[in-house]
C-alpha positions in Angstrom: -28.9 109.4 4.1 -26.7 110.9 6.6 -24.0 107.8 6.1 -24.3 108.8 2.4 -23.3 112.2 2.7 -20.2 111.4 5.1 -18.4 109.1 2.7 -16.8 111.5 1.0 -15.3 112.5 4.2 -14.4 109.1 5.3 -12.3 108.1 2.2 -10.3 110.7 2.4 -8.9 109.1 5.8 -5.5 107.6 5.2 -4.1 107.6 8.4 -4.9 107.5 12.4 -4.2 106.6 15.7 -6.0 105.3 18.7 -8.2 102.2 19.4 -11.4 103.0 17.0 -9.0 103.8 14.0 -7.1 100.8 14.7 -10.4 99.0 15.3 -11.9 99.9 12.3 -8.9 99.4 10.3 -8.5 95.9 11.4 -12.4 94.9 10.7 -12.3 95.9 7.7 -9.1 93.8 6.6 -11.4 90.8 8.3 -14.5 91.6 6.6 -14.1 89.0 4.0 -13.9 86.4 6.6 -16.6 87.9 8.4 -19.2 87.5 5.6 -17.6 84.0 4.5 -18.6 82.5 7.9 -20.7 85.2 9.7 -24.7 83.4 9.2 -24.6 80.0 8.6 -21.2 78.4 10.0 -20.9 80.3 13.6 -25.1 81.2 14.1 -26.5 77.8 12.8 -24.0 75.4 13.5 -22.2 76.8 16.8 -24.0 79.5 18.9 -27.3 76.9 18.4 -26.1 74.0 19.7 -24.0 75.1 22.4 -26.1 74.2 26.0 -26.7 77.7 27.0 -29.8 75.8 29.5 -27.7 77.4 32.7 -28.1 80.9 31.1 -31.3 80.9 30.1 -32.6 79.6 33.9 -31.4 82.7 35.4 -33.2 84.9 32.9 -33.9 85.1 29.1 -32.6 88.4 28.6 -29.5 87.3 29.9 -29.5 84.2 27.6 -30.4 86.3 24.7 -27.3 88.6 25.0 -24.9 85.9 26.0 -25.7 83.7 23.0 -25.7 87.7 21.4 -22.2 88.2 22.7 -20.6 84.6 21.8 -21.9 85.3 18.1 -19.8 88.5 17.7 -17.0 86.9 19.6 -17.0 83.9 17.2 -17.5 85.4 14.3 -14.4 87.8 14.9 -12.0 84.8 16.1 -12.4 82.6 13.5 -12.5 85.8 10.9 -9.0 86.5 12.1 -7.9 82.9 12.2 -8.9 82.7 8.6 -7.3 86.1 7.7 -4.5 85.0 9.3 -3.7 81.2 8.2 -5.8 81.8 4.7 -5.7 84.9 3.2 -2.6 86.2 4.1 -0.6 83.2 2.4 -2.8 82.9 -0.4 -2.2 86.6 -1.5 1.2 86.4 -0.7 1.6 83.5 -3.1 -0.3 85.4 -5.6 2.3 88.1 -5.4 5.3 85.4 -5.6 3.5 83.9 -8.9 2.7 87.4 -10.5 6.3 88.6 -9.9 7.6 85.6 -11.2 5.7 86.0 -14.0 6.7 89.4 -15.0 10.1 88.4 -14.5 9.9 86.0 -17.5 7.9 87.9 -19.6 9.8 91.4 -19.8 
């Protein structure tokens, strides 16, 4: 409720400075990414079968927040490699064709 009734608030933001606004700015250009690969590719196929067996002999909390830890950490990584060599490109081309486009057909 109380996230509800601080939205109006928050989209009023345009601009900031400091690490959480540049944080939070940058997440949210990732986001995409983030849900495209967040579950099944980086929880299932990575974090899983990675031999964490040294980790979890010292203590299972510890194991639990490393393999914690290296999901985040994944997840953000290969969010911002897709951003980066994927989405940026792709929109980019979609700009090229659309003004091209509206070039020819005034």
């Amino acid at each position: 409720m109380a996230t509800l009734l601080v939205i109006p608030l928050l989209s009023t933001i345009q601009t900031g400075k400091g690490f959480v606004y540049k944080a939070v700015t940058y997440i949210s250009l990732i986001s995409y990414s983030m849900y495209l690969i967040n579950l099944m590719l980086v929880r299932e196929w990575i974090v899983f079968n990675i031999n964490l067996d040294f980790v979890a002999s010292i203590h299972g909390y510890l194991f639990l927040i490393v393999r914690y830890f290296l999901f985040w950490f994944l997840t953000i990584t290969l969010s911002i490699l897709i951003y980066k060599y994927f989405e940026v490109p792709m929109t980019s081309l979609r700009d090229r064709i659309k003004s091209n486009n509206d070039k020819r057909y005034p």
